[in-house]
C-alpha positions in Angstrom: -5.3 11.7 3.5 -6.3 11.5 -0.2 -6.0 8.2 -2.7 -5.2 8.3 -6.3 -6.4 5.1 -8.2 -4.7 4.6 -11.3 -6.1 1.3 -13.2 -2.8 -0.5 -15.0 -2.7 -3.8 -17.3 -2.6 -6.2 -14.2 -2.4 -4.0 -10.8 -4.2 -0.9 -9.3 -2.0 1.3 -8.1 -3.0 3.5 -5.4 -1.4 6.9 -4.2 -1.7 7.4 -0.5 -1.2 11.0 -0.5 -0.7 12.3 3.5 -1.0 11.5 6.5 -2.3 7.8 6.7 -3.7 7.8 10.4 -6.6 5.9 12.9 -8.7 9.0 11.7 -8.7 8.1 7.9 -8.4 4.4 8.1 -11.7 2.7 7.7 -12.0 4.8 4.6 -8.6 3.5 3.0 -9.5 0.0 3.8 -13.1 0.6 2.5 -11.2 1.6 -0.3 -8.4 -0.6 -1.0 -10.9 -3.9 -0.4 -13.3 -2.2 -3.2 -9.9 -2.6 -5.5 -8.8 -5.9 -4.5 -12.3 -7.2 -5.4 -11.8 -5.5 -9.0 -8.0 -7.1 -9.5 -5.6 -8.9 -6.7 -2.1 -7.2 -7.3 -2.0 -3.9 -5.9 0.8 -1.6 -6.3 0.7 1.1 -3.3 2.5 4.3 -4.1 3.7 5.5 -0.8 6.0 8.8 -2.5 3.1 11.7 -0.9 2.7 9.7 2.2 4.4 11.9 4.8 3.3 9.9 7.8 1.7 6.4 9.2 0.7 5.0 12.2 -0.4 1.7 14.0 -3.9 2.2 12.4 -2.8 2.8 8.9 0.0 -0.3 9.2 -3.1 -2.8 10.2 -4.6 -1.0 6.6 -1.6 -2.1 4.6 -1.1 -5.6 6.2 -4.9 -6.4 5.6 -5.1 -5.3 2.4 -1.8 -7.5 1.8 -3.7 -10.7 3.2 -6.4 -9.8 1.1 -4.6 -9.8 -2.4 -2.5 -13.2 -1.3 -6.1 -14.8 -0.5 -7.6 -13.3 -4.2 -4.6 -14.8 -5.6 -2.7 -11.7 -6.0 0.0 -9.5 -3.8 0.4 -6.4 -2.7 3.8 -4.5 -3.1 4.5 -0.9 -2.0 6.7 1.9 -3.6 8.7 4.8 -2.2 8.5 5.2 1.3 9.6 7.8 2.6 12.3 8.3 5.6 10.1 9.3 8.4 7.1 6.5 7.9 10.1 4.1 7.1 10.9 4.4 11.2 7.5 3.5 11.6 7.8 0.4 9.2 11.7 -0.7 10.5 10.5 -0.3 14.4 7.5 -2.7 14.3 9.4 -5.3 11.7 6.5 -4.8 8.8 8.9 -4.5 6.4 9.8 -7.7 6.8 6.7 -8.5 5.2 6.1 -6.7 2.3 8.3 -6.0 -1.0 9.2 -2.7 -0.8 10.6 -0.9 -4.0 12.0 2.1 -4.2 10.7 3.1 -7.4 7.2 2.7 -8.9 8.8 1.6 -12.0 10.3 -1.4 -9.8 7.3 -2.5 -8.3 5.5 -2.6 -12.0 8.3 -4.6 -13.5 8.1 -6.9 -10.4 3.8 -7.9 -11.4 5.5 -8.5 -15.1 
């Protein structure tokens, strides 16, 4: 898995880029806590992330609990078909706005 971090007017948005997984979890929480703590709204580009599992959910949903308690949210772009399964089986889309355009999630910070 890699990360893009692209700073923006009032979000961070972050490319998950792979397969997000137990293996590579820590290091994207590490990671997306180090972001919160610079601004609350984070915008997470899901278009290169070809896979997720129960490990790299938990990662999403955290980092989502973290931005509502900074004051912020966290909203996610472009999933794709096969970690959609993922996200429709367990019900976690139920808790997150999902856009299906980057350009949809910006707008939606405005």
């Amino acid at each position: 898995m890699e990360t893009k971090i692209e700073v923006k007017d009032n979000l961070i948005k972050v490319g998950i880029v792979g397969r997000l997984v137990a293996s590579c979890a820590e290091e994207l929480k590490k990671t997306l806590n180090e972001q919160v703590a610079k601004c609350p709204n984070i915008l997470c580009d899901l278009s290169e992330m070809t896979h997720i599992d129960s490990s790299g959910l938990g990662v999403l949903v955290c980092t989502l609990q973290a931005c509502k308690t900074a004051g912020g949210s966290c909203r996610l772009a472009c999933l794709q078909p096969h970690p959609r399964i993922v996200f429709d089986i367990t019900k976690v889309f139920r808790v997150f706005d999902i856009y299906d355009t980057v350009e949809a999630a910006e707008k939606a910070f405005a």
